[in-house]
C-alpha positions in Angstrom: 85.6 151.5 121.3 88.7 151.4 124.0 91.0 154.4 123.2 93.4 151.4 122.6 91.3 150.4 119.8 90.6 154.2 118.4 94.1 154.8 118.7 95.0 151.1 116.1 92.4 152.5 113.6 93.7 155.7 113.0 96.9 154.1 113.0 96.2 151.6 110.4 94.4 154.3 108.1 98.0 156.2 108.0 99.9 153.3 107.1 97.4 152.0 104.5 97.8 155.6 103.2 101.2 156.6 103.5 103.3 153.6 105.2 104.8 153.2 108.4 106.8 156.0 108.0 103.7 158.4 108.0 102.8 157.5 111.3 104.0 160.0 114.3 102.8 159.7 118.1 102.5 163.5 117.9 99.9 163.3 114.6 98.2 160.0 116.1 97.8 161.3 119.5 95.9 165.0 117.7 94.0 162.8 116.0 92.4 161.2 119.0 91.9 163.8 120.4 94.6 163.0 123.6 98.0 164.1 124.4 100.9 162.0 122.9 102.2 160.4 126.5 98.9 158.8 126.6 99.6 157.0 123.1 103.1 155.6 124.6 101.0 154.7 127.7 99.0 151.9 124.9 102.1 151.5 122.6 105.6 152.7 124.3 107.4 153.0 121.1 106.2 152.8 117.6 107.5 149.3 116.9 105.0 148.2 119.9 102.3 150.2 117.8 103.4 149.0 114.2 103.5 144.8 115.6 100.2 145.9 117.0 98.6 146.8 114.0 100.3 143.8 112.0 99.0 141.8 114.4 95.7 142.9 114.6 95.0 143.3 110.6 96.1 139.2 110.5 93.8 138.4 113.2 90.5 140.6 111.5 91.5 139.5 108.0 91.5 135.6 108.4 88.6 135.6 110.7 86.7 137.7 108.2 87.5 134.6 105.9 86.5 131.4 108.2 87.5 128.1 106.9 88.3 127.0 103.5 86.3 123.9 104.5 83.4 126.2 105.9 83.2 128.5 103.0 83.1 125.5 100.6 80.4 124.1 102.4 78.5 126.8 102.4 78.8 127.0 98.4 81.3 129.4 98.4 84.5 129.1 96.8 87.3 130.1 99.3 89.5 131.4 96.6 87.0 133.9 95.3 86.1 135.2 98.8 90.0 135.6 99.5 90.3 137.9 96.4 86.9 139.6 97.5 89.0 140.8 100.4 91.3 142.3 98.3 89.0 143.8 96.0 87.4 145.6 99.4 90.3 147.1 100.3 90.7 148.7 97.0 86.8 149.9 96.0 85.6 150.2 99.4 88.6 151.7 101.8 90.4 152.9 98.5 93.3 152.1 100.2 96.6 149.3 100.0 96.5 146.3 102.0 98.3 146.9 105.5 100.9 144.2 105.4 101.2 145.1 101.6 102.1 148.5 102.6 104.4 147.1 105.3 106.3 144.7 103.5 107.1 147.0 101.2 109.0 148.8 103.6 110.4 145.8 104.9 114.2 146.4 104.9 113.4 149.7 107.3 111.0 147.9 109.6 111.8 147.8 113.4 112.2 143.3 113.7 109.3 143.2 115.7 106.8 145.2 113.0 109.0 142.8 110.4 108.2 139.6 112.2 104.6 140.5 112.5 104.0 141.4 109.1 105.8 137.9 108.1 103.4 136.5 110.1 100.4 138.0 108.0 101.8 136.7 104.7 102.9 133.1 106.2 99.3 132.7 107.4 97.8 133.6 104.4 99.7 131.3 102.7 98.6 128.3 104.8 94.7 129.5 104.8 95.2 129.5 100.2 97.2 126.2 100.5 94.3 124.9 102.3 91.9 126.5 99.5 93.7 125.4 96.5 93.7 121.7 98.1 90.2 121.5 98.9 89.0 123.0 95.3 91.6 121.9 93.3 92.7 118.5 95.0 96.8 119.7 94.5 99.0 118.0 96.3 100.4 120.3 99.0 103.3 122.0 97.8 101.7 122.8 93.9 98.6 124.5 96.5 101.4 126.1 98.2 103.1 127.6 95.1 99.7 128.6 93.8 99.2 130.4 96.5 102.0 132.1 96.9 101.5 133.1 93.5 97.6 134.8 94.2 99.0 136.5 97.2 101.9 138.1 95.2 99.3 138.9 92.0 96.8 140.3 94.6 99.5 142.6 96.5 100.7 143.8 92.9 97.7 144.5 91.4 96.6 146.5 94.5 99.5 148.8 94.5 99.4 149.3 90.6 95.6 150.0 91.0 96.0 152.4 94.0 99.2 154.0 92.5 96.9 154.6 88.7 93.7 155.3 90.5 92.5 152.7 88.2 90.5 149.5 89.8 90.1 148.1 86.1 93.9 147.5 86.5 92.9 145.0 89.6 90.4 143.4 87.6 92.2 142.4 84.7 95.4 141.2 86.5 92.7 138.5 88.2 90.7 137.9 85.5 94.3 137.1 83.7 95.8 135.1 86.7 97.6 132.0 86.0 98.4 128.6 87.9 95.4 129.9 90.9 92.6 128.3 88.7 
């Protein structure tokens, strides 16, 4: 692993854990294990860093998916893998969803960290649009709405889970979605 890449997972652990705000050169740079100039060498200022991470979650989390179309021909219904994601990030890394945890602080986000995390959620959108029109046969925008709708119950069921230390919480609020059958 580059020390570019060492220095984006320690960064996303923080923010996952305690938001953008949590992050510091000086704390990332002792956590590497290097001196803090040689994190602004990789990432001269912390908006570089926090579109880097943005950017790179996006890119890891949709290929992690594939295809809607690949997934259903495999047998596998896209919209179940989606929430499997989801479900990972809260029994497995016991931790909030990066652009979750970004977009909460939107209002305070440099505009590049803003327009990469907008990114993240726009993209996820198309990917479920595609999902919900290949299992359900919707027309495009009731696919859209839908999955606008399992992104925002996903996102909200995460933080309640995280913030109650309770996955059952995550569970019910998908077992109990509505209009993302």
């Amino acid at each position: 692993m580059s020390k570019k890449e060492q220095l984006l997972v320690i960064a996303e652990d923080m923010v996952r854990s305690g938001g953008y705000n949590s992050v510091s050169f000086r704390t990332l740079a002792e956590s590497a294990g290097i001196k803090s100039a040689s994190v602004h060498y990789h990432f001269p200022t912390k908006a570089d860093l926090g579109a880097a991470l943005a950017e790179r979650y996006t890119e890891n989390f949709l290929s992690s998916l594939g295809t809607p179309k690949a997934l259903q021909a495999s047998g596998k219904n896209p919209i179940d893998v989606f929430i499997s994601l989801f479900r990972h990030a809260l029994s497995v890394d016991k931790k909030m969803c990066l652009c979750g945890m970004l977009g909460a602080e939107f209002d305070g986000l440099p505009e590049k960290v803003r327009i990469a995390t907008r990114v993240f959620f726009n993209k996820n959108i198309e990917w479920l649009t595609l999902a919900f029109q290949s299992v359900s046969r919707r027309d495009e925008l009731e696919a859209r709405k839908a999955a606008t709708s399992l992104i925002a119950q996903l996102e909200g069921a995460l933080l309640i889970s995280v913030a109650l230390e309770d996955e059952a919480i995550f569970e019910t609020a998908i077992k109990n979605r509505s209009n993302t059958q």
